[in-house]
C-alpha positions as CSV (number, residue, x, y, z in Angstrom):
1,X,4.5,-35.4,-17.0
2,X,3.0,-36.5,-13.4
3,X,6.8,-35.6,-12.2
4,X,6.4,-31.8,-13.8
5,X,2.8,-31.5,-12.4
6,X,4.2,-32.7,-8.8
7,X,7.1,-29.8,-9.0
8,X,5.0,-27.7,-9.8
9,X,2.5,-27.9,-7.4
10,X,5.2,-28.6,-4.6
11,X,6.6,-24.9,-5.8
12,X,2.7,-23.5,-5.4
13,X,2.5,-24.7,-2.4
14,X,6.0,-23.2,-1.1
15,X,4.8,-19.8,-2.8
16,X,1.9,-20.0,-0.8
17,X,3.2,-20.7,2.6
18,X,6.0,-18.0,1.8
19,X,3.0,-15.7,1.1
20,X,1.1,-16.6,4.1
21,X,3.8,-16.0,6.2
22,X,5.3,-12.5,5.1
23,X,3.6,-9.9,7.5
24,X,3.6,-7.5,4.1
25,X,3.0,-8.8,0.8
26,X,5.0,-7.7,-2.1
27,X,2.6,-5.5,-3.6
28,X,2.2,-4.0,-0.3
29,X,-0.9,-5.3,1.3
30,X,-0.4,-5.9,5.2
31,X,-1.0,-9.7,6.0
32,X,-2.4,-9.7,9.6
33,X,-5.5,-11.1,11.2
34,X,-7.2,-9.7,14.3
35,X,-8.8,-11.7,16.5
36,X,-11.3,-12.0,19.7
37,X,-12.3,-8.2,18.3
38,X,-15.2,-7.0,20.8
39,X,-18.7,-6.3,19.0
40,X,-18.2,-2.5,20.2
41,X,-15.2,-2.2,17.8
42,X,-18.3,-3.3,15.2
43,X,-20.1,-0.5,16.1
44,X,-17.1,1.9,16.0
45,X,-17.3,1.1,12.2
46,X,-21.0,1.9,11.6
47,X,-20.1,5.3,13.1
48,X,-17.1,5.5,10.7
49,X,-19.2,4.7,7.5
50,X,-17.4,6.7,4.9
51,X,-14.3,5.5,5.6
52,X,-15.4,1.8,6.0
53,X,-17.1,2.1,2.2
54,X,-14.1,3.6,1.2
55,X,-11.8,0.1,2.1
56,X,-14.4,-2.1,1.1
57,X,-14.4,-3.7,-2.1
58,X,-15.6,-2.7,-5.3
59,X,-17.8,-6.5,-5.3
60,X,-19.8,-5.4,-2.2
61,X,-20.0,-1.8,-3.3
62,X,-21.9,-2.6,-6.0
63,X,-24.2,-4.9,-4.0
64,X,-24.7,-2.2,-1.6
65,X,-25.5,-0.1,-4.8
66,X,-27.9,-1.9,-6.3
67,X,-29.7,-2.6,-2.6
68,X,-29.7,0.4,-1.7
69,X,-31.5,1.7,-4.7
70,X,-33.9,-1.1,-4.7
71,X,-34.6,-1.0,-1.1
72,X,-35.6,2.7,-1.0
73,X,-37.9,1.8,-4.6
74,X,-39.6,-0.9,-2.6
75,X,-40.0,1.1,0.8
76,X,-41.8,4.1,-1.1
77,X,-43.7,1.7,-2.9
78,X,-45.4,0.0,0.1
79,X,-46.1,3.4,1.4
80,X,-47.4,4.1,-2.1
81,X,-49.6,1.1,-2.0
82,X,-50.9,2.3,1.5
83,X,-52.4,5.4,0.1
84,X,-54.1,3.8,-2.6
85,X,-55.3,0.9,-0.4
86,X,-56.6,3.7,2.1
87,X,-58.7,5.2,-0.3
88,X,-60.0,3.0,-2.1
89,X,-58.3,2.9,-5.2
90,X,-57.1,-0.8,-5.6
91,X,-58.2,-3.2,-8.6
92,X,-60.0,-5.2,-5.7
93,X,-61.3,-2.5,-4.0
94,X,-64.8,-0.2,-4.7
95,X,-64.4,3.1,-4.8
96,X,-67.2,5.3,-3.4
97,X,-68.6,7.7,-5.8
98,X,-68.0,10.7,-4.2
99,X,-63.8,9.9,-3.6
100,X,-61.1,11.7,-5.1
101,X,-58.6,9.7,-6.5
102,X,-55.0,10.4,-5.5
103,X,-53.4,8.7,-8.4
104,X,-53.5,7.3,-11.7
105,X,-53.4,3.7,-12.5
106,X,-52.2,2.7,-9.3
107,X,-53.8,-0.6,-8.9
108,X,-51.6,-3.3,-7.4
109,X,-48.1,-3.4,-5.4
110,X,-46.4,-3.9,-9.2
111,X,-47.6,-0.1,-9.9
112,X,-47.0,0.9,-6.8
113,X,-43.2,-0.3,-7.5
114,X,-42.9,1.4,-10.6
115,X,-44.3,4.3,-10.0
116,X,-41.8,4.7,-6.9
117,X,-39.2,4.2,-9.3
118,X,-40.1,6.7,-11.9
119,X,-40.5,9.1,-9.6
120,X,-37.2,8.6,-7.4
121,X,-35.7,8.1,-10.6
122,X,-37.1,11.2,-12.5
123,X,-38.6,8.9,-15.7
124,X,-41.9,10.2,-15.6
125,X,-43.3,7.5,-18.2
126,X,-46.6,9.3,-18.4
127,X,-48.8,6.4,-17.6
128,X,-48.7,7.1,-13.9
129,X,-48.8,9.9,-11.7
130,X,-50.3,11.6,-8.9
131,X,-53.7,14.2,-8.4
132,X,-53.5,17.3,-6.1
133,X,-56.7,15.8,-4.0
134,X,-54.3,14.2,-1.5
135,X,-51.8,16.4,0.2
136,X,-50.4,13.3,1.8
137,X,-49.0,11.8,-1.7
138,X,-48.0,15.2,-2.5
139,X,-45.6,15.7,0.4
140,X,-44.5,11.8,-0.2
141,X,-43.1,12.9,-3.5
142,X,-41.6,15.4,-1.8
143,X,-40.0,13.0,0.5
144,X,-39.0,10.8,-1.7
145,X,-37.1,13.4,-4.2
146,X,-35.0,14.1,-1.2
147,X,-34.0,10.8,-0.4
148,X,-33.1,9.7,-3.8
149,X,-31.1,12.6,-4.4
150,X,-29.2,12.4,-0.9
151,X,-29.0,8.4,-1.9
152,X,-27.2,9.6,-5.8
153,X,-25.0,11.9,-4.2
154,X,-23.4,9.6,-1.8
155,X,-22.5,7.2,-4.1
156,X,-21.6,9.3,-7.0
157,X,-19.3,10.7,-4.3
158,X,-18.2,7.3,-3.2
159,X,-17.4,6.3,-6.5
160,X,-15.0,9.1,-7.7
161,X,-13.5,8.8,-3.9
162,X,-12.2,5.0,-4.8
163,X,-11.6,5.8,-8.2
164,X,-9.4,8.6,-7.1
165,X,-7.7,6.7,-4.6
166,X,-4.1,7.5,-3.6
167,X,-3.0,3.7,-3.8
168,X,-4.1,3.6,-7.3
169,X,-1.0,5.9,-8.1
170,X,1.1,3.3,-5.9
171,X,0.3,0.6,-8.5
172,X,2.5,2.2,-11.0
173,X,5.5,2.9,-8.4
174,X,7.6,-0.9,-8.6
175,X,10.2,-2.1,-5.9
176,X,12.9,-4.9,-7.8
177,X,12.3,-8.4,-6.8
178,X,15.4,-8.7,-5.2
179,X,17.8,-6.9,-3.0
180,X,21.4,-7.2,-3.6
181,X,24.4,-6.5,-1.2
182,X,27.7,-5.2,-2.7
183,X,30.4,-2.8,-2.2
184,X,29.7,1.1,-3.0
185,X,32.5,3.6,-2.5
186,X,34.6,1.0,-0.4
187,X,31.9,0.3,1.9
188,X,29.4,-2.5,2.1
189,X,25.9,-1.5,1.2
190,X,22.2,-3.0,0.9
191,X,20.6,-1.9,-2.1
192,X,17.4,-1.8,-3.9
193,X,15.8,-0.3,-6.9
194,X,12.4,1.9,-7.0
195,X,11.4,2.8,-10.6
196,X,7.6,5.3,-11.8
197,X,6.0,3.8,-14.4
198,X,4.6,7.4,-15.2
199,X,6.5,10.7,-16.2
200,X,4.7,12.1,-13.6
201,X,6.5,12.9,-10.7
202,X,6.3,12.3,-7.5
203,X,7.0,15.1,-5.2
204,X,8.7,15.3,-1.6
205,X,9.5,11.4,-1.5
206,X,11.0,9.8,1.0
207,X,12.2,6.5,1.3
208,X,13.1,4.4,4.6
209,X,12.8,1.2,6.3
210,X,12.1,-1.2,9.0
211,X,13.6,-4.5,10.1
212,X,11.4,-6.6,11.4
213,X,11.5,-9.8,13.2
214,X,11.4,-11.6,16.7
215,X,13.9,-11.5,19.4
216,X,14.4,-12.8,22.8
217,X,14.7,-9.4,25.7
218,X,17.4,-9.6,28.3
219,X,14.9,-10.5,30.9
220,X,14.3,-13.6,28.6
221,X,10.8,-12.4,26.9
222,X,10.1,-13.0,23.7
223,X,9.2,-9.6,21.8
224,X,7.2,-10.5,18.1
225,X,7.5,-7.8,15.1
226,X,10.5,-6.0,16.9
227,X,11.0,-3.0,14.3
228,X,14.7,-1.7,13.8
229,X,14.6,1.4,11.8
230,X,16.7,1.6,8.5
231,X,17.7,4.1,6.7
232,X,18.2,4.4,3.1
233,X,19.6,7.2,1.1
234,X,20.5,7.8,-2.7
235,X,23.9,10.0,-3.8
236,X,21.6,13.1,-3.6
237,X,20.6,12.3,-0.4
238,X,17.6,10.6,0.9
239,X,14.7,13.2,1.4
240,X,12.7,15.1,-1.6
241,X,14.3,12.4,-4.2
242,X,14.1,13.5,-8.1
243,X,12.3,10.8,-8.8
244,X,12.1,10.8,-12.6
245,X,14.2,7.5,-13.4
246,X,14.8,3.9,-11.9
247,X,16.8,4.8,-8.5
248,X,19.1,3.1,-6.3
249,X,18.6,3.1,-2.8
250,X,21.3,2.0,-0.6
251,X,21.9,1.4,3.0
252,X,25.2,1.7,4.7
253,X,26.0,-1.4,6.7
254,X,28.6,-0.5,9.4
255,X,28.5,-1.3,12.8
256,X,25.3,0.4,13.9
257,X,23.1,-1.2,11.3
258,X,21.7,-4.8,12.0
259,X,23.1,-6.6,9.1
260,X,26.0,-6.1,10.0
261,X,25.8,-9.3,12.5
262,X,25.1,-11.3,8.9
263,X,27.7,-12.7,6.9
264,X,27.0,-14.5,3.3
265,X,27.0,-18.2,5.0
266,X,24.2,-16.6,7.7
267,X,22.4,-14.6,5.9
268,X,19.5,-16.9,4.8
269,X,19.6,-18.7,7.7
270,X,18.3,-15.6,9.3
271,X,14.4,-14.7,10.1
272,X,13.5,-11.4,9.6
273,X,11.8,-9.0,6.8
274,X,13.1,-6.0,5.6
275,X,9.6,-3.9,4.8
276,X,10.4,-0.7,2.4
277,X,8.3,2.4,2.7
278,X,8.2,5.3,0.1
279,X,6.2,8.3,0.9
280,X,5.1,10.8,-1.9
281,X,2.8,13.2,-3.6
282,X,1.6,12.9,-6.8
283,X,2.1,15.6,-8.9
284,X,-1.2,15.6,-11.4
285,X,-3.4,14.9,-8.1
286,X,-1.8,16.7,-4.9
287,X,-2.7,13.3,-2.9
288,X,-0.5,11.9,-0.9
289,X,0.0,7.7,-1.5
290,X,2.7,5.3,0.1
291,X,4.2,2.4,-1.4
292,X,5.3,-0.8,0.1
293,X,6.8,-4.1,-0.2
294,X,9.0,-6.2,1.8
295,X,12.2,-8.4,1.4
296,X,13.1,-11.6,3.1
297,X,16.3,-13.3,3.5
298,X,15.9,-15.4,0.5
299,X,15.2,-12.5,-1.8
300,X,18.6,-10.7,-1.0
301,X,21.6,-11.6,-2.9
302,X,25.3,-11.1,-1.4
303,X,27.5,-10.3,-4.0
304,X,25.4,-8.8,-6.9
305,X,24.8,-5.8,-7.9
306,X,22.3,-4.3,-10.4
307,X,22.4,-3.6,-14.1
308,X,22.2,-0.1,-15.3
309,X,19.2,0.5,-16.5
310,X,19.6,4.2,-18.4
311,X,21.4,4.9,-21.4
312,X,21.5,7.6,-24.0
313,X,20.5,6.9,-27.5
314,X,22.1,8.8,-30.6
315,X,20.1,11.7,-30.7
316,X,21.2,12.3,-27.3
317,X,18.1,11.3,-25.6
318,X,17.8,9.5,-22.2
319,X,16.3,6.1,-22.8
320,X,15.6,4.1,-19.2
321,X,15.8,0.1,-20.2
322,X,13.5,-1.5,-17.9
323,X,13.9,-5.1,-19.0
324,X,17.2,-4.6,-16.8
325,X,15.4,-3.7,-13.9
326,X,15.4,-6.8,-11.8
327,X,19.4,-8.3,-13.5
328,X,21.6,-8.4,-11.4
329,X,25.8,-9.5,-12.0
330,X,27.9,-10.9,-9.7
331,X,30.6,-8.7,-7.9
332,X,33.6,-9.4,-5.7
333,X,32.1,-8.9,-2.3
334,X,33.4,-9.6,1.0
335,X,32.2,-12.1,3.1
336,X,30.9,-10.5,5.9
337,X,30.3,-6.4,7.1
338,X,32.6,-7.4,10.2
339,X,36.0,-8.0,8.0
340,X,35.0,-5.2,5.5
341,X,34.7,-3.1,8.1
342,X,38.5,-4.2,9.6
343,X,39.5,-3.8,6.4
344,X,38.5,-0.5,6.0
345,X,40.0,0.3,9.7
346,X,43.1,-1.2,8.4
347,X,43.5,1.2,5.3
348,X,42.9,4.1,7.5
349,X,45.5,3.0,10.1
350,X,47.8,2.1,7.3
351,X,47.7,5.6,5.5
352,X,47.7,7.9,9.0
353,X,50.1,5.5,11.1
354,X,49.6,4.4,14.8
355,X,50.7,6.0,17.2
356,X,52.5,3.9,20.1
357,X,51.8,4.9,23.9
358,X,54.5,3.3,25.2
359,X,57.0,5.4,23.1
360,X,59.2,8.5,24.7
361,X,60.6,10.8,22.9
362,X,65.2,11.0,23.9
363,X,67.0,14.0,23.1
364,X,70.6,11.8,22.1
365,X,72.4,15.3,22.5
366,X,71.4,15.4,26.0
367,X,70.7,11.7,27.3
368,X,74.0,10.2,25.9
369,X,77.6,11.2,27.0
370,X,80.6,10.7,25.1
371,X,83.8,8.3,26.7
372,X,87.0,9.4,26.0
373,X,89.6,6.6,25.9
């Protein structure tokens, strides 16, 4: 038991390390922290305020709803409780004789509160309210109408912003677990799969790539988060995919692509991460969302290739088997994109011949002279 419990939290611990150092995440988020940020940069925010409550979370959005609400309640109802005290109209205070009252039990700072609530809020219990004799509460209630309805419509539109989200659609847009690298049509390939959870489609996607990790310039600098495009296509071709099934996205390794230095003995011996974008459109919402995750060398199997995951059942009907999404099956791979690549060179010399520099061409008929004895 205390040997299970130490495994276990020996592989949390690993987990958690892997996670901290992956730059993105594998439900996409980006895991970077900036630092010695300059207090203008703050500011630069405040000016930006709809876009900073839109990335904000949902925790401090509804603190900042409730505040905000309350705030405004308890403002109005000190100016509320000013009036009254001015004239004269609190429980502890007499009122001359000859003074028109502006309101109607409002007594104390506790009426002055709710009554700046019913009337931002539109209750209108009855118990309260104001008198025509003072033109100052009148255009208060004025005032205070506005506000509250320019405080309700920023949140109502807030709310159905980040409900409406774009990355909301991206939660039910999956990446497999693993990447696999295996032969396809006689050349070595890196592949992945991309599946929609929804029949929905996704319109105009596009799906590519970038390498990233840290090398060492010719001038002996050290350059962090080099990027190395990649590019991967389907059999269709790799803009404006039909993306209505699980797909398979491949990349060609030949000799311009950077895996092609990596052979199965190097490969996770390697640092890098291979970070997978796929741009989109949702159909039902005409917003535009990205997906993201990233792969490392660990999660990319040489020599496996994935299980099909469509079928077709007996009425005829295509049937996608997503608890074959992530299986993979082992397939005879070579070792290394350097020898498939000679190999493939090979064939081709093989089948068109070489031809040899070094070789003339000698007419017998007119080089060689016959002896008579």
């Amino acid at each position: 038991m205390k040997n299970s419990l130490t495994q276990l939290l020996c592989k949390y611990l690993a987990e958690r390390r892997l996670y901290q150092s992956r730059l993105v995440t594998k439900d996409g988020h980006c895991n970077i922290e900036y630092c010695s940020v300059r207090s203008t940069s703050f500011f630069a925010y405040a000016l930006d305020l709809w876009t900073t409550f839109m990335e904000i979370r949902w925790r401090f959005v509804i603190v900042l709803f409730v505040g905000s609400f309350t705030l405004s309640w308890f403002i109005f109802a000190l100016c509320w409780y000013w009036i009254a005290h001015n004239n004269g109209e609190l429980s502890w205070q007499v009122q001359p004789a000859n003074t028109l009252k502006c309101f109607n039990n409002v007594t104390d700072l506790t009426s002055a509160f709710l009554f700046s609530m019913e009337t931002q809020t539109t209750v209108g219990y009855g118990g309260r309210d104001i008198t025509a004799n003072c033109p100052v509460s009148v255009a208060l209630v004025i005032i205070q109408a506005l506000v509250g309805s320019i405080i309700n419509c920023f949140w109502c539109g807030l709310v159905m912003a980040k409900i409406t989200l774009p990355k909301r659609r991206a939660k039910t847009i999956t990446f497999s677990k693993m990447a696999v690298i295996c032969p396809k049509n006689d050349t070595l390939c890196l592949q992945i799969q991309v599946a929609n959870l929804r029949k929905t489609l996704m319109i105009g996607s596009q799906v590519y790539g970038k390498l990233i990790r840290t090398l060492i310039s010719p001038e002996g600098k050290t350059v962090i988060l080099d990027q190395v495009h990649i590019d991967f296509t389907v059999d269709a071709g790799k803009d404006s995919l039909f993306f209505i099934c699980p797909l398979t996205l491949y990349h060609v390794i030949d000799k311009t692509s950077p895996f092609s230095e990596f052979s199965v003995d190097t490969l996770h011996q390697q640092e890098f991460e291979l970070v997978v974008f796929l741009d989109g459109t949702a159909e039902s919402t005409s917003s535009s969302c990205q997906v993201r995750t990233s792969y490392i060398p660990k999660e990319i199997m040489w020599g496996y290739q994935f299980l099909p995951t469509i079928s077709r059942n007996k009425e005829g009907k295509y049937r996608v088997n997503f608890s074959n999404f992530d299986k993979v099956e082992p397939l005879t791979t070579t070792n290394s994109a350097e020898y498939s690549n000679s190999e493939k060179l090979n064939i081709q010399l093989s089948k068109h011949g070489i031809d040899n520099q070094g070789f003339e061409d000698i007419n017998i008929g007119d080089s060689v002279t016959q002896t008579k004895m």
